[in-house]
KOLVOSE-356238 format. One record per residue (C-alpha): chain; z negated, x negated, y negated; residue number from 1. Coordinates in pm, 1 decimal, always signed. Each point is the difference from the previous one (the first is absolute). Layout:
! KOLVOSE-356238
+-----+----------+----------+----------+-----+
| mol |       pz |       px |       py | seq |
+-----+----------+----------+----------+-----+
|   A |        Z |        X |        Y | NUM |
...
+-----+----------+----------+----------+-----+
//
This chain:
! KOLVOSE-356238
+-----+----------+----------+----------+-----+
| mol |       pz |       px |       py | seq |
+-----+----------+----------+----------+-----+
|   A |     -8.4 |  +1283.2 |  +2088.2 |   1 |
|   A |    -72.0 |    +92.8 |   -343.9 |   2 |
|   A |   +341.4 |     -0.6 |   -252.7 |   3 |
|   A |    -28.5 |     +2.9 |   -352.4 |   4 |
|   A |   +205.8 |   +123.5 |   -240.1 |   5 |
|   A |   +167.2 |   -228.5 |   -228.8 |   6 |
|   A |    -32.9 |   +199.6 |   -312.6 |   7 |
|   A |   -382.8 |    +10.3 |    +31.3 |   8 |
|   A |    -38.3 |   -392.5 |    +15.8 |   9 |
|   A |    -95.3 |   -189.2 |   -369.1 |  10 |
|   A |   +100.3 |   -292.2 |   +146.7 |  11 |
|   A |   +314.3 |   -136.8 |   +239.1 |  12 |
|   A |   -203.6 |   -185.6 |   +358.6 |  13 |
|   A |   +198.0 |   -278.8 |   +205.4 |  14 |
|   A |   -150.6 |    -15.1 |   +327.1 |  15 |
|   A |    +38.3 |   -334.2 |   +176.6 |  16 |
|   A |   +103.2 |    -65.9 |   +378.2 |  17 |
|   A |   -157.2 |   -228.0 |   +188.2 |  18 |
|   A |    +37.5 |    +37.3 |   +323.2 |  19 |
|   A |    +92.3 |   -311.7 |   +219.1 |  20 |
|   A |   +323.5 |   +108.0 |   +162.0 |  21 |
|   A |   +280.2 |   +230.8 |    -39.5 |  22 |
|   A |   -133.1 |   +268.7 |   +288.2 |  23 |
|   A |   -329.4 |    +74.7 |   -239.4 |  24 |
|   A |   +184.4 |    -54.4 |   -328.7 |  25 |
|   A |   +245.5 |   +324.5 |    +73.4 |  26 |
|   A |   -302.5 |   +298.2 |    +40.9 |  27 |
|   A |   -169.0 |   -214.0 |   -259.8 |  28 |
|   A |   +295.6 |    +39.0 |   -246.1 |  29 |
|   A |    +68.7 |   +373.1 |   +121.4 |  30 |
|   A |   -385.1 |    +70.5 |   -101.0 |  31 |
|   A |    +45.8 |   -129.7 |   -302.2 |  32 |
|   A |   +229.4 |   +166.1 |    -84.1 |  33 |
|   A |   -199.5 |   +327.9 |    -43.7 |  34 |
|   A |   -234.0 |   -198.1 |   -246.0 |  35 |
|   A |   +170.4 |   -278.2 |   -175.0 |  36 |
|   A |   +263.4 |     +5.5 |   -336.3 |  37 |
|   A |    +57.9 |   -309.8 |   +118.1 |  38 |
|   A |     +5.7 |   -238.2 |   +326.7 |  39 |
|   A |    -84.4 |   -389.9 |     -4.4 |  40 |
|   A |   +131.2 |   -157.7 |   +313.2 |  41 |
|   A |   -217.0 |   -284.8 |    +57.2 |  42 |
|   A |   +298.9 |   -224.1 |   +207.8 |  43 |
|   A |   -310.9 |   -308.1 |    +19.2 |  44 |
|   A |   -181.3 |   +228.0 |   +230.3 |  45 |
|   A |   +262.4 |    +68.6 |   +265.9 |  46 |
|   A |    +58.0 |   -284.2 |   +246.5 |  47 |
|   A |   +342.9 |   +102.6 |    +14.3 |  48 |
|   A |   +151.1 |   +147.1 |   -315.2 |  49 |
|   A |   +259.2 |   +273.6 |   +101.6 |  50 |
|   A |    +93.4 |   +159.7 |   -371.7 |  51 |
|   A |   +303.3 |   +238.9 |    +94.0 |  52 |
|   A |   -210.8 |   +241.2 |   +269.6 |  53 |
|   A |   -317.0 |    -20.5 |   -213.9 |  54 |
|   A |   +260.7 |   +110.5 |   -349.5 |  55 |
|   A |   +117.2 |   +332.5 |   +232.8 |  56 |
|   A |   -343.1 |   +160.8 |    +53.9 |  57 |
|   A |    -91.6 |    -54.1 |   -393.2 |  58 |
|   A |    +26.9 |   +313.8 |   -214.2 |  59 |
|   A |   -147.4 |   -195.8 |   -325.6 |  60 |
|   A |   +148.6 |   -257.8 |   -175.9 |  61 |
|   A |   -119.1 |   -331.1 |   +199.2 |  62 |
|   A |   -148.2 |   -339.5 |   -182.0 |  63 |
|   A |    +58.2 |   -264.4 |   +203.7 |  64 |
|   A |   -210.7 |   -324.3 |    +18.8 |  65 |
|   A |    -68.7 |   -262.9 |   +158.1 |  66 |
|   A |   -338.5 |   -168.7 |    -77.5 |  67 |
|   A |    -30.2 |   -358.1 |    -18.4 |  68 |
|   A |   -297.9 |   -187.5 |   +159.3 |  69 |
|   A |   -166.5 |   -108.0 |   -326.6 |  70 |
|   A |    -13.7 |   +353.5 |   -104.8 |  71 |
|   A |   -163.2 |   +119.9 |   +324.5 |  72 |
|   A |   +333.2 |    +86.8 |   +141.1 |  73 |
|   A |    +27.2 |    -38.3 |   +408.1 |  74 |
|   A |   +377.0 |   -131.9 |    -45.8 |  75 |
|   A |    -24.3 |   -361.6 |   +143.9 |  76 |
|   A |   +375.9 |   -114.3 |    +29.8 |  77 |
|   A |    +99.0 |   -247.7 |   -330.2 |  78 |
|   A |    +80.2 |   +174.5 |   -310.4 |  79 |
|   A |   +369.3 |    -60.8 |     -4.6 |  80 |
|   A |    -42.7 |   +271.2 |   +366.2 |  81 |
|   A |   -255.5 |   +197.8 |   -194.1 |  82 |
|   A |   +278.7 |    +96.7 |   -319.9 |  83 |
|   A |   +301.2 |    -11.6 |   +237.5 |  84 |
|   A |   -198.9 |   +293.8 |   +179.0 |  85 |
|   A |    -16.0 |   +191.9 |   -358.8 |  86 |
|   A |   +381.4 |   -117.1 |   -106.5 |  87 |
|   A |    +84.0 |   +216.7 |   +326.0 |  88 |
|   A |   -210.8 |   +315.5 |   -155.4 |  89 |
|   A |   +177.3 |     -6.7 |   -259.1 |  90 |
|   A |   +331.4 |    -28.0 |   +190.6 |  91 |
|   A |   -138.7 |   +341.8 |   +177.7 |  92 |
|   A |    -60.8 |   +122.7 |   -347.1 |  93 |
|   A |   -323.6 |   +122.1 |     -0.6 |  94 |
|   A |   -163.6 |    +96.4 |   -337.1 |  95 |
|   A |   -273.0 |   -270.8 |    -76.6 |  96 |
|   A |    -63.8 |   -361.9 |   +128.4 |  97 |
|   A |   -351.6 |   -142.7 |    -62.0 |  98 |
|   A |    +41.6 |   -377.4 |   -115.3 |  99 |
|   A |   -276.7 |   -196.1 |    -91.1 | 100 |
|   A |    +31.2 |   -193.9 |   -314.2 | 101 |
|   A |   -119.0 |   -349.6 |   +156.1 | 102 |
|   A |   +256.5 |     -7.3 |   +236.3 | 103 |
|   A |   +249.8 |   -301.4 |    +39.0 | 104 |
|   A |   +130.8 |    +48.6 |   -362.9 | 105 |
|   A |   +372.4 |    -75.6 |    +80.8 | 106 |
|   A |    -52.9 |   +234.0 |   +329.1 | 107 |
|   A |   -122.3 |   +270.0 |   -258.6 | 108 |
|   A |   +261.5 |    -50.1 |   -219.8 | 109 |
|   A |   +256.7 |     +7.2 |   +258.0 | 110 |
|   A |   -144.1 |   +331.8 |    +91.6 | 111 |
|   A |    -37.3 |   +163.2 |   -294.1 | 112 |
|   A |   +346.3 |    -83.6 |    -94.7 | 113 |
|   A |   +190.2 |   +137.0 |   +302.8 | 114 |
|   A |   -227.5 |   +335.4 |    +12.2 | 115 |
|   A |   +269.5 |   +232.7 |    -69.8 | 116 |
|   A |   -133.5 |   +387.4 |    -60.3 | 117 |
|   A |   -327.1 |    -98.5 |   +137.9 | 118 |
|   A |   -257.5 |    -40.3 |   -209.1 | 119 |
|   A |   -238.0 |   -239.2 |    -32.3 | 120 |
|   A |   -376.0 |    -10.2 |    +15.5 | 121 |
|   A |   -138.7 |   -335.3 |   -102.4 | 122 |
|   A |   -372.4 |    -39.5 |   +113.3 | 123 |
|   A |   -271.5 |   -236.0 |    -74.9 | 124 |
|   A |   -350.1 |    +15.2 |   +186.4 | 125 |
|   A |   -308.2 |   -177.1 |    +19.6 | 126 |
|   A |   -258.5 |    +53.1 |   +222.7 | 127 |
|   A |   -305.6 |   -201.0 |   -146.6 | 128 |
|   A |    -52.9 |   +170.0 |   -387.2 | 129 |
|   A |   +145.0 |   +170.3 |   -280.8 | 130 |
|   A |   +110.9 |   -128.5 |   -284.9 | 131 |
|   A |    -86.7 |    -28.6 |   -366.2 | 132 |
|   A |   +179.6 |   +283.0 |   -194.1 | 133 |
|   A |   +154.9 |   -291.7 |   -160.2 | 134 |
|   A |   +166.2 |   -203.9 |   +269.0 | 135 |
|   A |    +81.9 |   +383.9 |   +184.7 | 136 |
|   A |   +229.2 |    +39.3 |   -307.8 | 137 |
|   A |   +183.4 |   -313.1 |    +13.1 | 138 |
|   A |    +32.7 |    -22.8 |   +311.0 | 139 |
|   A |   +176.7 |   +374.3 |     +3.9 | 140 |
|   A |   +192.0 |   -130.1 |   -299.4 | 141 |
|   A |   +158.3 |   -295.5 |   +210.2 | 142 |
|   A |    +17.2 |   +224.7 |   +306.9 | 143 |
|   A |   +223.5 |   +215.1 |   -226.2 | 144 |
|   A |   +226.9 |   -279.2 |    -67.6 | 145 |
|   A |   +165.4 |    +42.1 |   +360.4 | 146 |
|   A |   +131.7 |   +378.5 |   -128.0 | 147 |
|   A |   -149.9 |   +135.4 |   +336.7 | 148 |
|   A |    +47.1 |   +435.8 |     -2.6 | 149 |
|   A |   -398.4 |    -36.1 |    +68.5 | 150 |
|   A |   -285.0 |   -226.5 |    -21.4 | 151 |
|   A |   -326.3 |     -2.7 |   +215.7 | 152 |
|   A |   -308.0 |   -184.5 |    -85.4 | 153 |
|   A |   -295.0 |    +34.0 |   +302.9 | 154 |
|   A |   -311.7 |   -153.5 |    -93.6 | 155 |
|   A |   -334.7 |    -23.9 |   +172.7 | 156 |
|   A |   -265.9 |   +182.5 |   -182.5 | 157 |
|   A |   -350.0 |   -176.5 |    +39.1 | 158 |
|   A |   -133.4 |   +211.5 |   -324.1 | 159 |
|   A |    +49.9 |   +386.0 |    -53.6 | 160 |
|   A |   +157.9 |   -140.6 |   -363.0 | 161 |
|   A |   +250.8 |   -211.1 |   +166.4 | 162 |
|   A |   +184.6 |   +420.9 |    +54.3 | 163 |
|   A |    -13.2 |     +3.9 |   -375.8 | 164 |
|   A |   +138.1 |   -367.8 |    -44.5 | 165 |
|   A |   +317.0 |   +138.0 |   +250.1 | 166 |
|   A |    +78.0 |   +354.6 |    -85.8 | 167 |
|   A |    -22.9 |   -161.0 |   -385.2 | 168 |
|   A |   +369.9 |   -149.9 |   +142.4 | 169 |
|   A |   +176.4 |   +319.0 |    +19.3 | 170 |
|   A |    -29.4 |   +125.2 |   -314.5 | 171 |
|   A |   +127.7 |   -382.4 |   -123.3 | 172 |
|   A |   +256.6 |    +37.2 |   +231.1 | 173 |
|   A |   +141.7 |   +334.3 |    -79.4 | 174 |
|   A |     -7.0 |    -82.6 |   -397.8 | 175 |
|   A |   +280.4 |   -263.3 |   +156.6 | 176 |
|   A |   +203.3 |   +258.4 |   +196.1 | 177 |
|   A |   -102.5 |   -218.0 |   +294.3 | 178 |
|   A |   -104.4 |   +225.4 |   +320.0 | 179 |
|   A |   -308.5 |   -114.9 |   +161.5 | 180 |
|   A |   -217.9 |    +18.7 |   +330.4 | 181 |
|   A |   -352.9 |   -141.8 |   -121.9 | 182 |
|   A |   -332.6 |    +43.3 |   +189.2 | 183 |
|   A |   -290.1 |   -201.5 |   +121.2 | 184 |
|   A |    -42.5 |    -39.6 |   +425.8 | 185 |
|   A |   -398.5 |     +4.0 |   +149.8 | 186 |
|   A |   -246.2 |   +279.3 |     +4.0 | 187 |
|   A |    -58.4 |    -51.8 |   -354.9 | 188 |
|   A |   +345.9 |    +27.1 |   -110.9 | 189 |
|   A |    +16.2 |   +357.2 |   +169.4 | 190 |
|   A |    +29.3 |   +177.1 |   -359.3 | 191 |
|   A |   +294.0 |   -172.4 |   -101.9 | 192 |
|   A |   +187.8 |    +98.5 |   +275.7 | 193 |
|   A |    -62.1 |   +378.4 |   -112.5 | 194 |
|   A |     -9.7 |    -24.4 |   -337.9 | 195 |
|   A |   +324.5 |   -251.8 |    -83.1 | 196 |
|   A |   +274.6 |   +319.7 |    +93.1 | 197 |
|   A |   -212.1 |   +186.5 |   -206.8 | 198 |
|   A |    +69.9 |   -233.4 |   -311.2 | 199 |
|   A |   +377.3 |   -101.1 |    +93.1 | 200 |
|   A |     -6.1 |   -219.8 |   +288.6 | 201 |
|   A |   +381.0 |    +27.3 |   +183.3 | 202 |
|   A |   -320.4 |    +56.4 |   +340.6 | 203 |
|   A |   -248.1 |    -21.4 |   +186.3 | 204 |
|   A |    -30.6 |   -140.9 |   +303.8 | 205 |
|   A |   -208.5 |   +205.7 |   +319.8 | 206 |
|   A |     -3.8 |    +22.7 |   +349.1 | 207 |
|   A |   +123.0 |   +288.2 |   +220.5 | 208 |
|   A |   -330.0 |    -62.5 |   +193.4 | 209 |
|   A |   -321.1 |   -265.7 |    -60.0 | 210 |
|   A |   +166.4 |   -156.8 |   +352.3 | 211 |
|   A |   +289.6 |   -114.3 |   -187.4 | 212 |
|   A |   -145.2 |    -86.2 |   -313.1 | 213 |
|   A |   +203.2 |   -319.5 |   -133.8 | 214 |
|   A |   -261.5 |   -165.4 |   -252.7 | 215 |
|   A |   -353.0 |    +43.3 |    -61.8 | 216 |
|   A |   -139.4 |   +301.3 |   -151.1 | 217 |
|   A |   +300.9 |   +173.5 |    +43.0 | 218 |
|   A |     +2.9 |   +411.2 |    +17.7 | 219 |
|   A |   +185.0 |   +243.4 |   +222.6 | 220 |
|   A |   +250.9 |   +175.9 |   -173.4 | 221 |
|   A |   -233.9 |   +322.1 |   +104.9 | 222 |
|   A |   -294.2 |   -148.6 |   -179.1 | 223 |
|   A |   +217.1 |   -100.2 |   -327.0 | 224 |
|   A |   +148.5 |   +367.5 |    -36.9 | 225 |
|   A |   -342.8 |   +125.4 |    +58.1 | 226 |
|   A |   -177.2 |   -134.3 |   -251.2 | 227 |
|   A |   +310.2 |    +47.7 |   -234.5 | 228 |
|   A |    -30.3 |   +396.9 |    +79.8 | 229 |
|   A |   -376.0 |    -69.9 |   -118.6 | 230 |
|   A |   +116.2 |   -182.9 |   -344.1 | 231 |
|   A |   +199.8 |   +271.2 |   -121.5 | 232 |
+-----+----------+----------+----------+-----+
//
């Protein structure tokens, strides 16, 4: 397996897990550890979530989350199960949870208050368009409202412009002191994945291999550092 050396990366690259139980998850996790600044553990995905053996293995600070159905998450239990599940990552005190910003408002709040040292990334995705540069601004303005450590906006790109319309976000966002993960999913959204580290993005998001890709027109985290080697 090829490692990479952290100091050579432009960029910091969460690689998501995916696997469907806990017996895949661990060599998945231990593989990416050799690749990844960062781990999401994608609980909707296992059919049995088992946090405390999966936390051992990880060498990289973990981001927990647990998809919800409207936002092409696998998790099918209701969403009061779905947050309990996160309330006990944070009780494990792993670095990041991954909360969706249309989820069960007093749930979120709930959660948000009683996250202790973990911090808090509050996502947003849709998997139809992009938006007007506009309406991407106010709606990071009212996602910033919730004081959330990071923000993620995932858009579909059906234009090459609609990468422009998103990476315009993180400049926006940084003039606010407001970390932010911002990128466009779909095979024309590809160069916003490389491109928003390169501008200030908190990450990117790529797979440890195109089996375990997590959205569409996601990279491998070989790919990404390769053509980052060729940008420089």
């Amino acid at each position: 397996m090829r490692q990479f050396p952290k100091s050579k990366s432009p960029g910091r690259i969460c690689v998501p897990i995916v696997e469907r139980s806990v017996e895949k998850a661990l060599p998945a996790i231990e593989e990416a550890n050799h690749l990844a600044d960062l781990i999401e553990l994608r609980l909707d995905y296992l059919r049995e979530p088992e946090l405390k053996p999966l936390l051992r293995v990880g060498k990289k600070p973990f981001v927990v989350t647990n998809r919800r159905k409207e936002e092409e998450g696998k998790f099918r239990g209701n969403e009061e199960k779905r947050l309990e599940i996160l309330q006990q990552a944070v009780d494990l005190g792993v670095a990041y949870i991954d909360v969706e910003m249309r989820s069960k408002r007093s749930s979120l709040c709930e959660l948000i208050k009683n996250r202790r040292g973990t911090r808090l990334v509050l996502s947003f995705h849709d998997f139809e368009r992009t938006f007007s540069p506009g309406a991407l601004r106010r709606l990071c303005g009212g996602m910033m409202r919730y004081e959330a450590e990071v923000i993620k906006i995932v858009t579909l790109a059906r234009a090459f412009e609609d990468n422009l319309r998103i990476l315009s976000l993180i400049p926006y966002a940084k003039e606010r002191k407001q970390k932010i993960v911002a990128f466009c999913m779909g095979e024309k959204g590809k160069m916003s994945r490389i491109f928003a580290p390169l501008i200030g993005a908190a990450w990117t998001y790529a797979s440890s291999n195109r089996r375990r890709a997590s959205a569409p027109g996601q990279l491998t985290a070989e790919e990404l550092r390769q053509i980052w080697d060729r940008l420089r």
